[in-house]
N, C-alpha and C positions, 0 to 999 in steps of 0.2 A: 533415344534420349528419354527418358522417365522426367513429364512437367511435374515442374513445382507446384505442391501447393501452399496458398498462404492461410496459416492456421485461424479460425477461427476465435475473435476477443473470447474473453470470460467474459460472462454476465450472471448476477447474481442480483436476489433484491433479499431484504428483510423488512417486515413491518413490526415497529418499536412502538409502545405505549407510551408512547410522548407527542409533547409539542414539537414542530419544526425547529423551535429556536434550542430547544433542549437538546434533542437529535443531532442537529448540527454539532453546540458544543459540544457533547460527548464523543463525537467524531474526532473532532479537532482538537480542544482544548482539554480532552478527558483522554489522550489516548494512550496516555499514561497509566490507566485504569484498568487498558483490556487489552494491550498489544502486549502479548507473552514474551517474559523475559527470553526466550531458547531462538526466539525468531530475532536474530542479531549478529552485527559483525563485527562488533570491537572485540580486541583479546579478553578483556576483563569483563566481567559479567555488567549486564547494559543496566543503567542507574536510570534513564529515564529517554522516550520519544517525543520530539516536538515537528508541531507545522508551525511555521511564522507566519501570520494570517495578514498576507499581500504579497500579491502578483509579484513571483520573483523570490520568496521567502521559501525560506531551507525545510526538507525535510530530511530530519536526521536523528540519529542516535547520539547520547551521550554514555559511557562508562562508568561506573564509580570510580576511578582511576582518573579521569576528566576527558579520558582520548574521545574525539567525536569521527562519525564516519557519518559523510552524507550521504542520505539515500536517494533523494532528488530534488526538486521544487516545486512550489506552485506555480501554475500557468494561467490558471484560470479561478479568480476568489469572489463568490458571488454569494455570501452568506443570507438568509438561511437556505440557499436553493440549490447551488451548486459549485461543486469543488471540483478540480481538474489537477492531481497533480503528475509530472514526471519522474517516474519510478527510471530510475538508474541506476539499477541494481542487475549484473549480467551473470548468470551462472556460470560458480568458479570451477574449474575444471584442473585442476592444478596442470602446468605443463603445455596446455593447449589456449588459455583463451589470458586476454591481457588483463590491464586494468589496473587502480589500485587495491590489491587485496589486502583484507581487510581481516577476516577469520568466516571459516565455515562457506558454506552451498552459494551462498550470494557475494559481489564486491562490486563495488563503488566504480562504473564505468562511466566517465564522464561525458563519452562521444555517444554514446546510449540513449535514448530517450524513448521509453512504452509510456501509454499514458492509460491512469486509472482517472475516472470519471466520477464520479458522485452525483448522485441526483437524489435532491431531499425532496417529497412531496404531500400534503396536507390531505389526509384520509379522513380526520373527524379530530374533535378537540383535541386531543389527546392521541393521537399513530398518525405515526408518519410511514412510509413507504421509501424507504432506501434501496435506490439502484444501482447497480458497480457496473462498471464495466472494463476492463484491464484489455485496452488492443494494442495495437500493433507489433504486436508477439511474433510477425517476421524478421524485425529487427534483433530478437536474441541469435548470439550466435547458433547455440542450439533450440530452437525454437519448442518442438514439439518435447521435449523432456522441461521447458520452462512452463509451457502450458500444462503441461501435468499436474507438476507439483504444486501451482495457480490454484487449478483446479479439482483439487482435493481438500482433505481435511485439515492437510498444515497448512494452507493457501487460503485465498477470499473464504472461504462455505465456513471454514473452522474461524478465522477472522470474522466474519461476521458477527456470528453466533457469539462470540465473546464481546462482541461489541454490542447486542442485543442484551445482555444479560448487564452489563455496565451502566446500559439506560435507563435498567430498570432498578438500580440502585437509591 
């Protein structure tokens, strides 16, 4: 018998020329500014991403068309310091894995839950120090091709980096 192993979170940081409180929003309340239209799963090209900022509140896409797909929720809302949400999002496989799909590599699985982490922290007036961390990557059906693609440049490193660049707007 060949043991399993359980893949290793992603971890990523970036440090942004900003204040904490700036950082945060731009996270959260800007993330409409730097989450790339092509990273989405509604049919119609995606009009705009929100977090609803408290414990419990949707993260999701909307359409231009109105259609909304959620992508998970908040767990954990501790502004400026830390964010916690539930990505439930399980890689579609056509044919092989359930869920509601939705369009494209990702769909809306509702019995899913990875959790991405956020840790905002105070380096000097002005940087902050953003931490990620995306675990429990056992739970995708296909674990190690989700961590992959996580952790590449269409995943957290490229996300990031678009989010560092938004900061600094």
């Amino acid at each position: 018998m060949i043991p399993m192993t359980t893949p290793e979170p992603v971890r990523h940081s970036i440090t942004v020329p900003a204040d904490i409180d700036r950082a945060f929003a731009t996270f959260v309340d800007g993330i409409d500014r730097w989450w790339p239209g092509q990273n989405s799963i509604t049919r119609a090209p995606q009009a705009r991403v929100a977090i609803e900022p408290h414990v419990g509140g949707r993260w999701y896409e909307e359409s231009v068309d109105g259609e909304q797909c959620d992508w998970g929720k908040v767990l954990t809302w501790d502004p400026p310091h830390r964010l916690v949400l539930a990505w439930q999002l399980q890689t579609a496989i056509p044919g092989i894995t359930g869920g509601v799909l939705c369009h494209g590599f990702w769909q809306f699985e509702p019995r899913l839950r990875t959790e991405v982490e956020l840790r905002f922290t105070v380096l000097g007036p002005h940087c902050t120090k953003v931490d990620l961390e995306h675990r429990h990557l056992d739970r995708f059906v296909y674990p190690e091709p989700a961590r992959f693609y996580l952790d590449n440049d269409g995943g957290w490193p490229g996300l990031l980096d678009r989010y560092a660049a938004a900061v600094t707007l």
